[in-house]
C-alpha positions, 0 to 999 in steps of 0.5 A: 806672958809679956805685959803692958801697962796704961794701954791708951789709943792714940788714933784710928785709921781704916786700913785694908783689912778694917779699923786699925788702932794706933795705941801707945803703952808702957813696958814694964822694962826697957827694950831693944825694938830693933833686936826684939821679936816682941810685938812682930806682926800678927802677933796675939794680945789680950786685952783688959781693963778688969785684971782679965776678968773680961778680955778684949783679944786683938792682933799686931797690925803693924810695928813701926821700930822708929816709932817703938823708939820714941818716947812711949812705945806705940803700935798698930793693932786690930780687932774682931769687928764685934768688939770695936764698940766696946773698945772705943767706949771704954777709951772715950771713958778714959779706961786705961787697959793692960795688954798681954802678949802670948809668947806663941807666935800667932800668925803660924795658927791663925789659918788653921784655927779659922779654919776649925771654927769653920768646920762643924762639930757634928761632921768632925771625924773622932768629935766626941773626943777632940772636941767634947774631951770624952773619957772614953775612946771608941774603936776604930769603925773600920774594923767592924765594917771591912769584910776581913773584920779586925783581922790584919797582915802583920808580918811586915809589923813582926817579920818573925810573926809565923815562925812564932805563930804558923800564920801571917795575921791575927785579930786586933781587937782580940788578945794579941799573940803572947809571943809579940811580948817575948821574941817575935818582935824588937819592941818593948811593952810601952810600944807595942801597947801605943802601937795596939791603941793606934790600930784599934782606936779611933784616936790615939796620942803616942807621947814620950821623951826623945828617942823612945820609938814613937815615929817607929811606932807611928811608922808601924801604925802607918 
């Protein structure tokens, strides 16, 4: 994180998107505005006056490079309308606060997670385990409710499955074909193992180091 020191407000003037502060502040290094991509619009700060132990969060609304430039470096920044009152508080006290800088860039995020927070928990697919962190990841639904059951084609996954096996399908949630472990198939152990978690679990995460199979993988599940 980058962090800022003696964080005060300068002024405030409303803008289209609402009240906008002009704070100055001080680096705790010397900083080239002009070629730096610290503080870019819409950039994250977290804000505090206790060592974050509370913390005021607030985006980058605007980044004036001459203004940066002259003497103590100030910005524009802006703030969910709930915490105004206590942020024009603590200034009118005299509270100096520190401001952290998150290295992600924001703004890319930002639709995204507002976009979440709208949503509601209990009519997000896969729930108990995205967003209550569950141990325990349930079966893909579908499997126990198509009229095939679990069973599936595979011999577009395994195009040597009925050479090894005399049938194009077996069941997935049942014991796979020992032969997928041995010649009817060019993956190894940890993919065909991601590769079954994909197509039998409700969420499945295929992880690993460059090169390891896992779009080939998620080719296959797909």
């Amino acid at each position: 994180l980058h962090v800022y020191s003696h964080v005060e407000l300068v002024s405030l003037q409303c803008a289209a998107n609402g009240v906008v502060y002009r704070v100055r502040f001080r680096s705790r290094t010397d900083i080239d505005w002009g070629r730096s991509k610290r503080l870019l619009y819409g950039s994250l700060l977290a804000l505090s006056c206790d060592g974050f132990a509370s913390i005021t969060w607030a985006t980058v609304a605007n980044r004036d490079e001459l203004v940066l430039r002259q003497g103590q470096p100030v910005i524009d920044i802006a703030l969910p309308e709930a915490l105004h009152h206590d942020f024009q508080l603590a200034q009118s006290r005299g509270i100096s606060f520190l401001m952290a800088e998150s290295h992600t860039y924001f703004e890319v995020y930002r639709h995204v997670l507002q976009t979440l927070q709208r949503i509601d928990p209990e009519r997000l697919p896969c729930s108990s385990a995205i967003i209550a962190c569950g141990d325990r990841v349930d079966t893909s639904l579908h499997l126990s409710t198509r009229p095939e059951g679990d069973r599936y084609m595979m011999a577009s996954v395994f195009p040597d499955l009925y050479k090894s096996t005399g049938s194009n399908s077996f069941r997935l949630l049942q014991p796979w074909p020992k032969c997928l472990s041995q010649d009817a198939t060019t993956l190894d152990a940890s993919q065909l193992n991601a590769l079954r978690h994909a197509l039998t679990k409700q969420v499945g995460i295929v992880q690993g180091p460059p090169a390891t199979g896992k779009t080939h993988v998620g080719l296959l599940a797909m």
